[in-house]
ZAMARGU-4260 file (C-alpha; in steps of 0.2 Angstrom, whole numbers, plus 5000, padded with zeros to 4 digits):
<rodrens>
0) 5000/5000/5000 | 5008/5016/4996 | 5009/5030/5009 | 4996/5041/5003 | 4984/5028/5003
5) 4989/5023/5021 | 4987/5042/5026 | 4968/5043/5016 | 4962/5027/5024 | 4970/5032/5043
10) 4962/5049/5044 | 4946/5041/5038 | 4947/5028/5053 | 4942/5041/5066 | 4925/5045/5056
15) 4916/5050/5039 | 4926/5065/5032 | 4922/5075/5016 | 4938/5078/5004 | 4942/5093/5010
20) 4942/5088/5030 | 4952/5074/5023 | 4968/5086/5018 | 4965/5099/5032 | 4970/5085/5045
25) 4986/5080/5035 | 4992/5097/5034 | 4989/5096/5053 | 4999/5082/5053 | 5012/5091/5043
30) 5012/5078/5030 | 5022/5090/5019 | 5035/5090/5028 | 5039/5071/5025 | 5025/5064/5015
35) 5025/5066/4994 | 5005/5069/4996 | 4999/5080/4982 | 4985/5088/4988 | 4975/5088/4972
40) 4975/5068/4969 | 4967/5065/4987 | 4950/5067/4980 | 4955/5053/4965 | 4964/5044/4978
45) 4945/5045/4988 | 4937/5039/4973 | 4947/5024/4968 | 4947/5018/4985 | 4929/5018/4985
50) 4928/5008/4970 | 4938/4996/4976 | 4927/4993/4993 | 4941/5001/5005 | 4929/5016/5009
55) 4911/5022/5005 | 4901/5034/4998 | 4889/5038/5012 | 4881/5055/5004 | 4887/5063/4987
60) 4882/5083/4990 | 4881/5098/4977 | 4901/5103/4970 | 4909/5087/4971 | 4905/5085/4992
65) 4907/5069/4994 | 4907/5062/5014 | 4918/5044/5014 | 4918/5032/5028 | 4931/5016/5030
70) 4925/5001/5027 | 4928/4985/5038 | 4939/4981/5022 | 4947/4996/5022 | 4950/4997/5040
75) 4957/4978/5039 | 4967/4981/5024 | 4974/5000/5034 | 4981/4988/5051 | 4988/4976/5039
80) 4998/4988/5031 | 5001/4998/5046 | 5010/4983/5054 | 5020/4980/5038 | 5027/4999/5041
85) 5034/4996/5057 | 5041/4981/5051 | 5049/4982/5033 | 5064/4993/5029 | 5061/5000/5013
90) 5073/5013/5003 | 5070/5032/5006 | 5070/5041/4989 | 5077/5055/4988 | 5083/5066/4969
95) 5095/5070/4979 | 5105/5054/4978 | 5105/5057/4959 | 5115/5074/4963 | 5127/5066/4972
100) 5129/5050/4958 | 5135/5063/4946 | 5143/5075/4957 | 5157/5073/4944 | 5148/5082/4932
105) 5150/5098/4940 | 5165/5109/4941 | 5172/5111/4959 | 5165/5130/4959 | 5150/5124/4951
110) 5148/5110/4964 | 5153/5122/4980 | 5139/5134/4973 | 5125/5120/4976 | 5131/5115/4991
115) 5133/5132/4999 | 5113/5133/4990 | 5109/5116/4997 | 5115/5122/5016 | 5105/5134/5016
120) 5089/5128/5012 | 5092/5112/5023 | 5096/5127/5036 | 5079/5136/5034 | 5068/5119/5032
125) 5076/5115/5048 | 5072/5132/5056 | 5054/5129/5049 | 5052/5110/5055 | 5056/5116/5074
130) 5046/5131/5073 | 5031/5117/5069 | 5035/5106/5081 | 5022/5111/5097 | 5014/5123/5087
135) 5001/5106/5079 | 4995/5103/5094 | 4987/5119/5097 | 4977/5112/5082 | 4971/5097/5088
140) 4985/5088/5085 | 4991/5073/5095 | 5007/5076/5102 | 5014/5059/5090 | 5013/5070/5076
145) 5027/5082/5085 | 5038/5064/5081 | 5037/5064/5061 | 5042/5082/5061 | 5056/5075/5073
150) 5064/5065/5063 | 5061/5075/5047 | 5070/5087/5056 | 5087/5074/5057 | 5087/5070/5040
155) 5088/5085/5034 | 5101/5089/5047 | 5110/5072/5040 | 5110/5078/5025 | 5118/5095/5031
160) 5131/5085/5042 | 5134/5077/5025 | 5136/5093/5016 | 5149/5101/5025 | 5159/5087/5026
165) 5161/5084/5008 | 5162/5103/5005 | 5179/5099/5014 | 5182/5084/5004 | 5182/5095/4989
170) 5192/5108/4997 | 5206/5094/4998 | 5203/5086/4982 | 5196/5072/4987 | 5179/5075/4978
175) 5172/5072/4965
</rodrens>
């Protein structure tokens, strides 16, 4: 099950939800911080998962407001996959990665000018993440939430760390 399914049917497990309810509470949960949710295929994602007996259609109002409920399937087929989370080591995928593979592409200025580029917006992601932490609960958000911001914050400051340790790598010639 991919992530943004897991998300649709978990937020629906609490009750019925129109589309729209459905993205406010993962933009309180600061999906967008670690989660590749585009907000504008939620209400596909809605849709399919109703066709395929994971939620249902309990009233279909005027401008597309459609209120979805769980089903016992979907709610089954949700703890199964939640289990498997916790459990299963998968790859994180990251474009980034592809920079670094062809790092050797670049120029060493060119090369110090992305990295300098990169710390910085690590730097004010980071400053952003900590000023969210705390501030979701004031929304209703339970204080778990506060964790995936958490360790969104440490890979971003892993990937920082990592920064400045190949900028000196490059400084010395040891990179690319």
């Amino acid at each position: 099950m991919s992530s943004t399914r897991a998300l649709l049917l978990g937020v629906l497990l609490d009750g019925p939800l129109h589309g729209y309810e459905v993205r406010r509470r993962l933009e309180l949960m600061g999906t967008h911080h670690w989660a590749n949710v585009a907000y504008g295929s939620i209400y596909h994602g809605l849709g399919k998962m109703a066709d395929e007996g994971l939620l249902e259609r309990l009233e279909e109002g005027k401008g597309g407001k459609t209120l979805y409920s769980i089903t016992e399937t979907g709610r089954q087929e949700f703890m199964h996959n939640l289990l498997n989370h916790w459990w299963e080591i998968k790859p994180i995928v990251d474009p980034f990665q592809v920079a670094i593979t062809f790092m050797d592409r670049l120029t060493p200025a060119e090369l110090n000018t992305a990295i300098e580029a990169r710390a910085a917006q690590l730097q004010f992601a980071i400053g952003m993440t900590e000023r969210a932490i705390g501030g979701k609960a004031a929304y209703g958000a339970p204080r778990h939430i506060d964790e995936c911001l958490r360790l969104n914050m440490l890979q971003l400051q892993a990937q920082l760390t990592w920064l400045g340790d190949a900028a000196e790598k490059i400084k010395n010639g040891d990179l690319p």
